[in-house]
PLY file of the C-alpha trace (Angstrom):
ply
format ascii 1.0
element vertex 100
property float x
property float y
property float z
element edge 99
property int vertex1
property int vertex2
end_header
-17.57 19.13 -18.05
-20.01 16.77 -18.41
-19.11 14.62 -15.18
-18.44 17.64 -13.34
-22.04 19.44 -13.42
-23.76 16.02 -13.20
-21.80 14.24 -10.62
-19.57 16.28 -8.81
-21.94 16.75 -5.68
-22.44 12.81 -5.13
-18.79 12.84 -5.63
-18.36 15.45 -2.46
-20.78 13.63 -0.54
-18.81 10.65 -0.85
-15.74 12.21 0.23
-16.79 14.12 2.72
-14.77 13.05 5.43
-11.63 14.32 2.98
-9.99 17.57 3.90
-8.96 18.17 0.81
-12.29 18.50 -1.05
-13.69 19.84 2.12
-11.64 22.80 1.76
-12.02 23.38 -1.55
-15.72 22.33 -1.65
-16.76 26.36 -2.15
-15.33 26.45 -5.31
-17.86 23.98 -6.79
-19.61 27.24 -6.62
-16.82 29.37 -9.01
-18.49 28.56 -12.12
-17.24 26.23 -15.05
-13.65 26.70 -14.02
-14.53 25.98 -9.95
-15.70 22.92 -11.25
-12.96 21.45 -13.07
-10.38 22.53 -10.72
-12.34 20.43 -8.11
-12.54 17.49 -10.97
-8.44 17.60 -10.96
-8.52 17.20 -7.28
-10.92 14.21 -7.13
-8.90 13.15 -10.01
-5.87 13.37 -7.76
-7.15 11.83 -4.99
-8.54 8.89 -7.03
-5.00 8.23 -8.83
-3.23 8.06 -5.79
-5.11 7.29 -2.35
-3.02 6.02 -0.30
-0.58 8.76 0.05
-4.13 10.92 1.30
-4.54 7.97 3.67
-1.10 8.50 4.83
-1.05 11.81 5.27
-4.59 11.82 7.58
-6.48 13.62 5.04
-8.63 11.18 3.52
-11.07 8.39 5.06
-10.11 4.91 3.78
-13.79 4.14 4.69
-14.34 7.37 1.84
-12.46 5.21 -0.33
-14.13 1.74 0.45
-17.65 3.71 -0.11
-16.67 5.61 -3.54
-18.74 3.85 -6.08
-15.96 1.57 -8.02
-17.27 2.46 -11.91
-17.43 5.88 -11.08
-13.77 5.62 -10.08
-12.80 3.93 -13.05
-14.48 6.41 -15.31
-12.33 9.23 -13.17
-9.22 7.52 -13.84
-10.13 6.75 -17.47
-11.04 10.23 -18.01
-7.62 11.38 -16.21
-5.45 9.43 -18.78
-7.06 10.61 -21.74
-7.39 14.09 -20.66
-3.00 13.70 -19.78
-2.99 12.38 -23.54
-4.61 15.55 -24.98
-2.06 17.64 -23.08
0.52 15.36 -24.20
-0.95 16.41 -27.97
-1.33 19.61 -27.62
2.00 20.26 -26.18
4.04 18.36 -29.08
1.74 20.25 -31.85
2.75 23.88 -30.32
6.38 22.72 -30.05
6.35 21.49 -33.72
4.53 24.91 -34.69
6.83 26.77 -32.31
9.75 24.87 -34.02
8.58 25.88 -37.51
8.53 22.59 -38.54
5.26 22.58 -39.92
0 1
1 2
2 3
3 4
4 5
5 6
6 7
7 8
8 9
9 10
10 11
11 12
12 13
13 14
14 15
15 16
16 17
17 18
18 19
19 20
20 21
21 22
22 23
23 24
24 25
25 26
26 27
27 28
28 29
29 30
30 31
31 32
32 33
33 34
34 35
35 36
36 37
37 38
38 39
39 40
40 41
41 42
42 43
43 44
44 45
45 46
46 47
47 48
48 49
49 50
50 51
51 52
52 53
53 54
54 55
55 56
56 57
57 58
58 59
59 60
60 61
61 62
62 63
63 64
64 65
65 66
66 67
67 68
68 69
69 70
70 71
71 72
72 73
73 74
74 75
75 76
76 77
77 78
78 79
79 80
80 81
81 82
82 83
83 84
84 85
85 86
86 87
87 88
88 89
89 90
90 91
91 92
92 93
93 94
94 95
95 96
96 97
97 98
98 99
């Protein structure tokens, strides 16, 4: 939550040639949730770039200008936010399960 009220507009403006965050850019506006749906697109885009290159709807020059530790901190935060689901998910299955 953090990253997304503190950073997400510098994030924008650095992808602003992206239509993928340009379309979705209103919902920056949506309130807590608005802003982490927008996080799980940058996330997105960050993971995998070159198939938005591919597919004309991201700037390689966006890419090239994205500040690299900010990046990495997106990433990082990606992985460990995968390894909570990951956690989360096997803990309702053992509950489910009756196992514990």
């Amino acid at each position: 939550m953090h990253l997304a009220y503190t950073k997400l507009d510098m994030m924008l403006e650095h992808l602003k040639n992206c239509s993928v965050v340009k379309n979705r850019a209103p919902l920056k506006h949506g309130g807590p949730w608005g802003r982490i749906y927008m996080m799980g697109e940058i996330f997105g885009i960050m993971r995998n770039p070159e198939i938005y290159i591919h597919a004309g709807t991201l700037s390689a020059k966006d890419m090239e200008k994205f500040p690299h530790k900010l990046r990495q901190n997106l990433i990082t935060l990606h992985k460990y936010v995968f390894i909570f689901w990951a956690v989360m998910m096997c803990l309702g299955l053992v509950a489910w399960l009756g196992l514990v």
